[in-house]
C-alpha positions as CSV (number, residue, x, y, z in Angstrom):
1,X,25.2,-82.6,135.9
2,X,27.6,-81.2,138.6
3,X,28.8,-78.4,135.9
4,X,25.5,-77.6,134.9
5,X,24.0,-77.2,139.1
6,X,27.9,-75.4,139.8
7,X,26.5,-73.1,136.8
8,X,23.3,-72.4,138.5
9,X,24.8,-71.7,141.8
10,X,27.1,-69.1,140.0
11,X,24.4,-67.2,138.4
12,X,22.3,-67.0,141.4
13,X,25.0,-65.5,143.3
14,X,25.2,-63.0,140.5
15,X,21.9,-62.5,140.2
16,X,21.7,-61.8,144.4
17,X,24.6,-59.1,143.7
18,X,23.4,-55.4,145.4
19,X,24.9,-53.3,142.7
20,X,24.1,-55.4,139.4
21,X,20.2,-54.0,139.5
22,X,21.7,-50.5,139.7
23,X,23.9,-51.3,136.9
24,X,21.3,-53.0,135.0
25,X,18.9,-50.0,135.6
26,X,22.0,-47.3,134.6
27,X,22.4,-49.4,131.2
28,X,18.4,-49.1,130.2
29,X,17.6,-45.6,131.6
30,X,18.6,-44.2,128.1
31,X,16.2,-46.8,126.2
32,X,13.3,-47.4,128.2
33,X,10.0,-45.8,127.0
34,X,6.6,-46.3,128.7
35,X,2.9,-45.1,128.0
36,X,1.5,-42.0,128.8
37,X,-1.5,-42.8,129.8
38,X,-1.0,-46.1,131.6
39,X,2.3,-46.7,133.9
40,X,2.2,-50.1,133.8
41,X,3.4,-50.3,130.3
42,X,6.9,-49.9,129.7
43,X,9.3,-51.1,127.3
44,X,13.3,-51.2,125.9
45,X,15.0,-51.0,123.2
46,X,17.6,-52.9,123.8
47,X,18.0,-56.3,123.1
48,X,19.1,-59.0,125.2
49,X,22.2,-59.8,123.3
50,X,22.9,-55.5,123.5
51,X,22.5,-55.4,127.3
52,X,24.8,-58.8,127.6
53,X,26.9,-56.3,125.9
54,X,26.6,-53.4,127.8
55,X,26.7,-55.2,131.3
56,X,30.0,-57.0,130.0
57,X,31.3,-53.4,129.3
58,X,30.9,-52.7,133.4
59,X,32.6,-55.6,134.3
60,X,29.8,-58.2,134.6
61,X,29.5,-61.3,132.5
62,X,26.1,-62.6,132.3
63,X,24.0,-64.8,130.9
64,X,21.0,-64.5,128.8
65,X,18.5,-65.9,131.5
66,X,20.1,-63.4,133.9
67,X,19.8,-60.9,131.7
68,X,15.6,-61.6,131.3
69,X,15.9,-62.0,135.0
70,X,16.9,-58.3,135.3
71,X,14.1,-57.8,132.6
72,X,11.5,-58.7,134.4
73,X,12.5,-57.3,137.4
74,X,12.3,-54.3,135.9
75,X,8.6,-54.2,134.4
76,X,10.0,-54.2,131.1
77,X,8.4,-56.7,128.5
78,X,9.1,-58.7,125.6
79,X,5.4,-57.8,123.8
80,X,5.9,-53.3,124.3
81,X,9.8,-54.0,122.9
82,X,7.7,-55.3,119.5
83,X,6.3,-52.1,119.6
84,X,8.7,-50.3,118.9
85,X,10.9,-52.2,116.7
86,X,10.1,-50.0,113.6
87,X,11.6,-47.4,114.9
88,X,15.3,-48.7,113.8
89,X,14.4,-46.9,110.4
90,X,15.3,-43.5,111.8
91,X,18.1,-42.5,110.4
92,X,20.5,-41.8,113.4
93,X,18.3,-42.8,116.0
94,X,20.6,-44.4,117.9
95,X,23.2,-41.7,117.9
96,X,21.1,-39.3,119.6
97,X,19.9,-41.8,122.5
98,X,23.9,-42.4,123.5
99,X,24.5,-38.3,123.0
100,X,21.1,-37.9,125.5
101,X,22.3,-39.9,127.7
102,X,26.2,-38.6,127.6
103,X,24.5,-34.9,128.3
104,X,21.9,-36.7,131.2
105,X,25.0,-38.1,133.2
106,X,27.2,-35.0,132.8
107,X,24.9,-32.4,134.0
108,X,23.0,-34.3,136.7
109,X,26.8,-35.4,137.8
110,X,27.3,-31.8,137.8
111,X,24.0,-30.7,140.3
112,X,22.1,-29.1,137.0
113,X,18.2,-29.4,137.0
114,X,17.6,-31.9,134.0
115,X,14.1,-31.3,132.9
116,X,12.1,-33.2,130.8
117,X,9.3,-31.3,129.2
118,X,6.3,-31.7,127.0
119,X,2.6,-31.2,126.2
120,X,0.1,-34.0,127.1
121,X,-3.0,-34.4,125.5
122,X,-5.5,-31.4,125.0
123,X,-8.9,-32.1,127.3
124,X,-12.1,-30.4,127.1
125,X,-14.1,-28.5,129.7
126,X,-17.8,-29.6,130.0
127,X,-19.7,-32.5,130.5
128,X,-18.1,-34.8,128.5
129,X,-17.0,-38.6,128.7
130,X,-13.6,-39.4,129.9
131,X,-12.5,-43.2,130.3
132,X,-12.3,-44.6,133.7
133,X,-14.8,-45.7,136.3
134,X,-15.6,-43.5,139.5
135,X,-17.1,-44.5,143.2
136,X,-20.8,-43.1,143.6
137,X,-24.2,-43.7,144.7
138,X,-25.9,-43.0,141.3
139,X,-25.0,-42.9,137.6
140,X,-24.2,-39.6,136.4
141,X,-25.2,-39.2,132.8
142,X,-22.9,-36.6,130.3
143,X,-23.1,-35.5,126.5
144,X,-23.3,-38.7,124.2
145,X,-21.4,-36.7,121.6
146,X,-18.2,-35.0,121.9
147,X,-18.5,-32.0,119.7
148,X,-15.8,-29.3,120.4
149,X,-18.7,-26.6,119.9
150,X,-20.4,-27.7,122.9
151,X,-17.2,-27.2,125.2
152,X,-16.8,-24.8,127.7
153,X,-13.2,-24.4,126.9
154,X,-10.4,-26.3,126.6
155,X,-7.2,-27.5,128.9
156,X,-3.8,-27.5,127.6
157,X,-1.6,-29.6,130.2
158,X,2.2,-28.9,129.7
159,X,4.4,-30.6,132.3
160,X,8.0,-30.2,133.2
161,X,10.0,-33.5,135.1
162,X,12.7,-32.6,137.1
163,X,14.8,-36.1,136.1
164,X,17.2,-35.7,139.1
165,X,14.7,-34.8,141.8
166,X,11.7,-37.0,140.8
167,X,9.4,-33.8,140.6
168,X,6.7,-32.9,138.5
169,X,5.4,-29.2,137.3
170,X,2.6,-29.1,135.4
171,X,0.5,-26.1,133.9
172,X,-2.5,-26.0,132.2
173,X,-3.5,-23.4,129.5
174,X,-6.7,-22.2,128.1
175,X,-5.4,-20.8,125.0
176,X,-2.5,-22.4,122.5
177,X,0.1,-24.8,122.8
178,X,3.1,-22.5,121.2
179,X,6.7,-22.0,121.9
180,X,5.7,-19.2,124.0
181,X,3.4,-21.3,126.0
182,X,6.5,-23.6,127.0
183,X,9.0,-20.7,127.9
184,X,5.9,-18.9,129.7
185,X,5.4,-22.2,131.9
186,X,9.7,-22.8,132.3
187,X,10.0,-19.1,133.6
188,X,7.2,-19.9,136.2
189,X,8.6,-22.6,137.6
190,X,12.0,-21.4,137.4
191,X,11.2,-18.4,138.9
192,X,8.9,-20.3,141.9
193,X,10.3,-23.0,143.1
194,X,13.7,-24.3,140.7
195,X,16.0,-21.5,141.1
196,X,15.8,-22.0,144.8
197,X,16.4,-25.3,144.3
198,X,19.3,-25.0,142.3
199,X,20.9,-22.1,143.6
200,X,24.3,-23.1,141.7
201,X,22.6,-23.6,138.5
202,X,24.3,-22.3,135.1
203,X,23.0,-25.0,132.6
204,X,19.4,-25.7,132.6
205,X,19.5,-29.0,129.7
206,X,15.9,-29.6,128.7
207,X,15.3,-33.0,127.1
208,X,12.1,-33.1,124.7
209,X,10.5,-34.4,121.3
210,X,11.3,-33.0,118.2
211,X,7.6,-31.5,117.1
212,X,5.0,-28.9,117.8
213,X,6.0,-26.5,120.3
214,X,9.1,-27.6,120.7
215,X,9.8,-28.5,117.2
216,X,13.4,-28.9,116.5
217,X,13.7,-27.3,113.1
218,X,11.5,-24.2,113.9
219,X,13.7,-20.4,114.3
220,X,10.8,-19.2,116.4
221,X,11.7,-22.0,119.2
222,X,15.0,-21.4,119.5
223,X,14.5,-17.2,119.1
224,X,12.3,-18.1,122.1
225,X,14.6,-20.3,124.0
226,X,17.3,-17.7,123.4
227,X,15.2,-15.1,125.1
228,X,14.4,-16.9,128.0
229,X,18.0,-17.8,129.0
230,X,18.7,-13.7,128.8
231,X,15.3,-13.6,131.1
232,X,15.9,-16.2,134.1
233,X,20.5,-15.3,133.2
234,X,20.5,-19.6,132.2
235,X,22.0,-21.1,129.9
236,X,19.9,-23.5,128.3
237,X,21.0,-26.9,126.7
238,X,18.4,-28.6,124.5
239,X,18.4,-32.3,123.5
240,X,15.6,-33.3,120.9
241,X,14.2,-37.1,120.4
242,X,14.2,-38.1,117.1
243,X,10.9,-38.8,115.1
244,X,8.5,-40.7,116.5
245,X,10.7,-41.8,119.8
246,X,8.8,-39.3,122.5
247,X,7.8,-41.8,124.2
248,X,11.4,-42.4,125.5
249,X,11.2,-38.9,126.8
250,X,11.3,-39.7,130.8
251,X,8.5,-37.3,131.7
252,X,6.1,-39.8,129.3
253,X,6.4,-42.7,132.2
254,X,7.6,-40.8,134.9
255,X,4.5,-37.7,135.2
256,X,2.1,-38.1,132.5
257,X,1.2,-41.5,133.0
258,X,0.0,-40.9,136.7
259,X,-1.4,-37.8,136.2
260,X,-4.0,-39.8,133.7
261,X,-4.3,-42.5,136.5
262,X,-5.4,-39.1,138.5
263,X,-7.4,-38.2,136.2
264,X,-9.3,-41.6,135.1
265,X,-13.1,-41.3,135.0
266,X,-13.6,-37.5,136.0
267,X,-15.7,-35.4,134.5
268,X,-13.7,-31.8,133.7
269,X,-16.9,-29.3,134.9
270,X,-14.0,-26.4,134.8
271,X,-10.5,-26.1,135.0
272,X,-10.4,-25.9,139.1
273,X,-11.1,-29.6,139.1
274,X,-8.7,-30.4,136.9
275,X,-6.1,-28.4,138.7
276,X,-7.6,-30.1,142.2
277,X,-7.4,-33.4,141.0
278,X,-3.8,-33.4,138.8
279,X,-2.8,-31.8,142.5
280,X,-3.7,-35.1,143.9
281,X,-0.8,-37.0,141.8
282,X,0.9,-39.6,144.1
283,X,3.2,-42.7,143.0
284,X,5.2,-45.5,145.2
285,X,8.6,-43.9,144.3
286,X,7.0,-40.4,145.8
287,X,6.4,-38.4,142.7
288,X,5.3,-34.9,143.5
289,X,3.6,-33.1,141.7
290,X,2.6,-28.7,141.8
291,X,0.4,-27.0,139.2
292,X,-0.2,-23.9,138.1
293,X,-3.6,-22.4,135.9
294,X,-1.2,-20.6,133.1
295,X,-4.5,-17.9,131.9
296,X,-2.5,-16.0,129.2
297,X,-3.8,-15.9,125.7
298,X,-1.4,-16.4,123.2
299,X,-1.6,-16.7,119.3
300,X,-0.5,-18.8,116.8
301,X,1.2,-17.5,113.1
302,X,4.1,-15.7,115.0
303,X,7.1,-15.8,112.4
304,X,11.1,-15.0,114.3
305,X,12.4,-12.0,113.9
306,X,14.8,-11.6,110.8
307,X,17.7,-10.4,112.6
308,X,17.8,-13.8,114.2
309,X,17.3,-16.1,111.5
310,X,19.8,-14.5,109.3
311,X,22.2,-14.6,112.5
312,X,21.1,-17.9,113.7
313,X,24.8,-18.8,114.7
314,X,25.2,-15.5,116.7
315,X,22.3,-16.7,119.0
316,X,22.4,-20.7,119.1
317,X,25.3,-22.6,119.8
318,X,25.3,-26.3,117.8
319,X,26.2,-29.4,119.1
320,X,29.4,-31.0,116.8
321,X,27.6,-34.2,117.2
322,X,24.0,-34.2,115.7
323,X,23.4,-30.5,115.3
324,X,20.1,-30.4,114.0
325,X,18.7,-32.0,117.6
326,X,20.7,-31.0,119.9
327,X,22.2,-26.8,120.7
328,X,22.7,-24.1,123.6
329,X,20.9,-21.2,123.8
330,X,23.7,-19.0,126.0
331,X,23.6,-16.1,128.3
332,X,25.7,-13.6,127.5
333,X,29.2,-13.9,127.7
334,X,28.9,-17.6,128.3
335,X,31.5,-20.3,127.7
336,X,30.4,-24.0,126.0
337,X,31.0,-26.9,127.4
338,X,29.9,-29.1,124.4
């Protein structure tokens, strides 16, 4: 009885240790996904045994019930980690997530803006439904049917999470979501606000999924890429998720999930009040957000240019480990650092 209360003692002293939720937080960061619509839901993909592991790695020994201790106080759950069991089957998988967060740590160690990017959901413009409740003094009644026909166009919301600084850009187009779209909406930003904040800035690592605009096996994305880091003189360093793991992309948790909270239960008249209200995106951990009404047109069917694809290694540097998701995209005469 006296070993097992000396037992408790000793894990509650580690558990009241100032450093071991940092550490804790430092070993999930890598594997912790979340919803995009609904910030409250947030899960690992770890297992206890892993983190044990991991925590025993940074010189703290710990039990299991500390270790669901940290859990909880962290948000994350037992029933989302279910969720996303399957995902084991990609081959892989857990490569990338160790070389993300290798590439994370160095260049935020190093000052670099880490940005996480990707597009959210596409939204109509009209009077259309849109889950959520709203404070008023009457009902306000809208289309019973969603037809796309009856729109009065459509808002494509692309957003950009600066991981180190805890700041969101978003922009939202009327037109396509294509590789164009993307680099149109990095140069804005760049150009606006993130070059002044990163005045010493040579790398510019963007962490994203591995599909539509940004899809990691398409030459027009990286022909694209390649010409914006000649455009804002930056080299860019891209790091894909593998299939079906966005969701672990930061900006998911971190920017999209509030801006839907923002959004809940407004009707999009035009694309002012969706600007106004995404504007309006606040958080406890002071998430701030700036967005920008991206009007260009752009169009889909664009093939790369056959001087690039048939000198694909002239233009795009490739990772030595996992090459198909991760490459630079160099200024001229650049050095690696890979």
């Amino acid at each position: 009885m006296a070993a097992f209360a000396g037992q408790v003692e000793a894990e509650k002293k580690i558990l009241q240790s100032p450093e071991l939720p940092k550490i804790f937080a430092q070993v999930v960061e890598n594997y912790t996904a979340g919803s995009p619509t609904d910030e409250s839901v947030r899960w690992t993909g770890l297992r206890p045994l892993e983190l044990r592991q991991r925590l025993k790695e940074r010189n703290y020994e710990v039990s299991d019930y500390i270790v669901h201790q940290l859990l909880d106080n962290a948000g994350l759950t037992r029933r989302s980690y279910l969720k996303a069991a399957c995902l084991d089957k990609v081959p892989q998988r857990n490569e990338q997530f160790e070389r993300i967060g290798v590439l994370k740590e160095r260049f935020l160690d190093l000052g670099m803006p880490v940005l996480s990017i990707d597009t959210k959901q596409k939204e109509l413009l009209g009077n259309f439904h849109r889950a959520g409740q709203y404070y008023d003094k009457v009902h306000r009644k809208v289309n019973d049917h969603d037809f796309k026909s009856a729109a009065q166009g459509l808002v494509i919301p692309h957003g950009i999470y600066d991981v180190g600084d805890n700041f969101g850009y978003l922009s939202l187009g009327t037109s396509h979501d294509t590789s164009a779209f993307v680099c149109d909406n990095l140069a804005h930003f760049w150009q606006s606000d993130l070059q002044w904040k990163y005045p010493q800035a040579e790398w510019m690592p963007l962490l994203c999924d591995g599909g539509g605009s940004n899809n990691s096996r398409h030459y027009l994305v990286k022909e694209d890429l390649w010409f914006l880091a000649q455009v804002l003189d930056i080299n860019i360093v891209v790091a894909h998720y593998p299939p079906y793991c966005s969701k672990w992309n930061p900006i998911e948790h971190r920017l999209f999930a509030h801006v839907h909270q923002a959004w809940k239960g407004a009707v999009f008249h035009n694309i002012q009040t969706v600007k106004e209200l995404a504007d309006k995106t606040q958080t406890k951990t002071r998430l701030e957000t700036k967005v920008w009404i991206n009007p260009k047109q752009y169009h889909t069917g664009r093939k790369p240019t056959t001087l690039f694809t048939e000198n694909i290694h002239d233009f795009v540097l490739f990772d030595h480990v996992l090459p198909q998701w991760n490459y630079t995209l160099l200024k001229q005469n650049r050095e690696v650092v890979f």
